[in-house]
C-alpha positions in Angstrom: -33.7 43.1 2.7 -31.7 42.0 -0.7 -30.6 38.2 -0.9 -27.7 36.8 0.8 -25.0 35.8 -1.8 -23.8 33.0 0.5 -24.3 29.9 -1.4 -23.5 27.5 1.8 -21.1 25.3 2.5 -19.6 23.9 -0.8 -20.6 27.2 -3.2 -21.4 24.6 -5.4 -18.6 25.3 -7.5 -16.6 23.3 -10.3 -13.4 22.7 -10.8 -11.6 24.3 -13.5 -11.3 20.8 -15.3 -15.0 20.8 -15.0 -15.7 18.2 -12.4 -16.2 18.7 -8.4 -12.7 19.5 -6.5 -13.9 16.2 -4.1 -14.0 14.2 -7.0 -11.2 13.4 -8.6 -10.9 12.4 -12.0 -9.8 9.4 -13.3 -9.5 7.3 -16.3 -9.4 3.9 -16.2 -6.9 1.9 -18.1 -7.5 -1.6 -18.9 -4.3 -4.2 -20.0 -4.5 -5.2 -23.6 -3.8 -8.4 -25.6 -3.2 -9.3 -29.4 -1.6 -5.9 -30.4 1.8 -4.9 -30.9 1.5 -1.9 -27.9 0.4 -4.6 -25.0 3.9 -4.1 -23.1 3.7 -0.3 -22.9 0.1 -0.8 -22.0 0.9 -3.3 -19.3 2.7 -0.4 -17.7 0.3 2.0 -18.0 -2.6 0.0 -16.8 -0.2 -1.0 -13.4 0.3 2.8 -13.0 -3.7 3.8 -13.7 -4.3 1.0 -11.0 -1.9 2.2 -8.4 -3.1 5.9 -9.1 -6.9 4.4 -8.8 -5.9 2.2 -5.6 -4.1 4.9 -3.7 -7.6 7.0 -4.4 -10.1 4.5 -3.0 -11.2 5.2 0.6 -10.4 1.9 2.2 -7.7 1.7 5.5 -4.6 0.2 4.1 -5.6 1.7 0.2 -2.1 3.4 0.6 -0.3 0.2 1.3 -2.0 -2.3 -1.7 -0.9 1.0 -4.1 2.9 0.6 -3.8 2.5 -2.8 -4.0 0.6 -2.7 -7.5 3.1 0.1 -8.4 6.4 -1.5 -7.6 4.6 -5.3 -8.1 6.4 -5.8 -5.0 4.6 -7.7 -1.7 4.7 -5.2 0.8 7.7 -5.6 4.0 5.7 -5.3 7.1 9.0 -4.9 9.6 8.0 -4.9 12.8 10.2 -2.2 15.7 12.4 -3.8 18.0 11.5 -4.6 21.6 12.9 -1.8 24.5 15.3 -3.6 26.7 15.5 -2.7 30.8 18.9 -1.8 30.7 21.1 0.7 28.1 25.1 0.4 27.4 26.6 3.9 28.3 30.2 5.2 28.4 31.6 5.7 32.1 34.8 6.9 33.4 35.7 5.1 36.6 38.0 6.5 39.1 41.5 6.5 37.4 39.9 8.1 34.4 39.4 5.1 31.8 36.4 5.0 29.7 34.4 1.7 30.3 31.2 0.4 28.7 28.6 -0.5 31.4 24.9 -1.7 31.5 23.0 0.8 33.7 18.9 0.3 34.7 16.1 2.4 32.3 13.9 4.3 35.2 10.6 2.3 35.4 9.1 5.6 34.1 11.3 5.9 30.7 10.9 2.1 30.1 7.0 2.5 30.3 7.2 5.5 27.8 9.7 3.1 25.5 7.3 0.1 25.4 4.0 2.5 25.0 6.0 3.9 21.7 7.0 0.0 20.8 3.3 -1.2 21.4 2.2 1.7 19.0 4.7 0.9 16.3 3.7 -2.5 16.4 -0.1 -2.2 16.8 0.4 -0.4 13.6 2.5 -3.4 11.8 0.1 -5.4 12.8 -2.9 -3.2 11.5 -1.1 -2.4 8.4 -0.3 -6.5 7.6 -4.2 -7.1 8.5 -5.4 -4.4 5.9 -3.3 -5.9 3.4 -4.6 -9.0 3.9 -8.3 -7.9 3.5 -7.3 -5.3 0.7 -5.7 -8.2 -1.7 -9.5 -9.8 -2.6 -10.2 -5.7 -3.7 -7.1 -5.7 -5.4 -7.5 -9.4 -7.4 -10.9 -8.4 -8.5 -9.4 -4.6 -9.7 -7.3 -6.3 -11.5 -9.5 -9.1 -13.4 -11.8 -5.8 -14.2 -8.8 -4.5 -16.1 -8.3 -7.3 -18.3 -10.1 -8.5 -21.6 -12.1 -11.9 -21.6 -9.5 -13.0 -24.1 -6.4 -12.2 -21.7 -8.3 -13.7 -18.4 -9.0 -17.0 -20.3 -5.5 -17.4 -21.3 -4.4 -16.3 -17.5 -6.8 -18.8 -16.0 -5.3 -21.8 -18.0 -1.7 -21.3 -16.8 -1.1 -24.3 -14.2 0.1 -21.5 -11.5 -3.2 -19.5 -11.4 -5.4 -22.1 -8.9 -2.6 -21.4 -6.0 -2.7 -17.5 -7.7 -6.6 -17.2 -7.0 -6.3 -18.9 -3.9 -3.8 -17.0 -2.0 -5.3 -13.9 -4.1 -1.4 -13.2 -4.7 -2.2 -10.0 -6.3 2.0 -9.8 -7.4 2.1 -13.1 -9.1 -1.6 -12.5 -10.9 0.4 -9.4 -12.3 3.4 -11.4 -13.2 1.4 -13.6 -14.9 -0.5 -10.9 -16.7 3.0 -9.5 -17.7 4.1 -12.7 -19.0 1.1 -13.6 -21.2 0.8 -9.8 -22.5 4.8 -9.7 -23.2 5.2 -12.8 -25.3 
């Protein structure tokens, strides 16, 4: 008997960048501060982070990702409650149309709120993530920034509430406004 040529699960193959296809590569921009390219930078660090965030395997990484790319706080908006009853078109007996309230079947209106409590189980889930996911975000971002740039960041009157709150949208506003000026 020869050798089996199956190398198992995986092959062990490479990429044709080089690296392994469950890998992805990526480089790691960090903001910049004293040099006449810090704007452009800014934006390209936000967009390296947002790539990097929306990478990382952590529920809710999707969510904190816009938000770094759009410097936006996320819009958690929550589905509206089923009602019991539901306004239809009827034709009474003379033939005119009429808006009327008619009962949901106990059955439907189970179905409805089962979909509702879903949708808003989700919200909910979603908000909570985004809550956890803005102390991983904060510290993502100070990583990204010189000593220099952090130092100068730190001594603006707004950052205590900023590191507090861990406002991850007004740390990048303020980033923007020191590298900008």
């Amino acid at each position: 008997m020869g050798k089996s040529s199956y190398r198992g699960r995986g092959g062990g193959r490479k990429s044709d960048s080089g690296g392994s296809r469950s890998e992805p590569e990526h480089k790691i921009v960090k903001f910049s501060y004293g040099t006449t390219s810090d704007a452009a930078n800014f934006v390209a660090t936000v967009e390296s982070l947002g790539t990097w965030l929306a990478l990382q395997p952590w529920k809710g990484a999707v969510v904190a990702s816009h938000a770094v790319a759009d410097m936006t706080e996320p819009v958690f908006a929550y589905p509206d409650r089923p009602l019991k009853k539901r306004t239809v078109k009827s034709t009474d007996t003379d033939g005119n149309e009429k808006i009327v309230e008619v009962d949901i079947d106990d059955y439907e209106f189970k179905h409805m709120y089962d979909v509702f409590r879903k949708a808003w189980d989700n919200v909910e889930e979603k908000k909570s993530q985004w809550l956890e996911n803005k102390t991983r975000v904060f510290a993502a971002i100070t990583t990204r920034c010189p000593n220099q740039l952090l130092e100068i960041v730190k001594g603006l009157s707004s950052y205590q509430a900023t590191y507090i709150n861990r406002d991850v949208i007004e740390f990048l506003t303020m980033i923007r406004g020191v590298t900008q000026n």
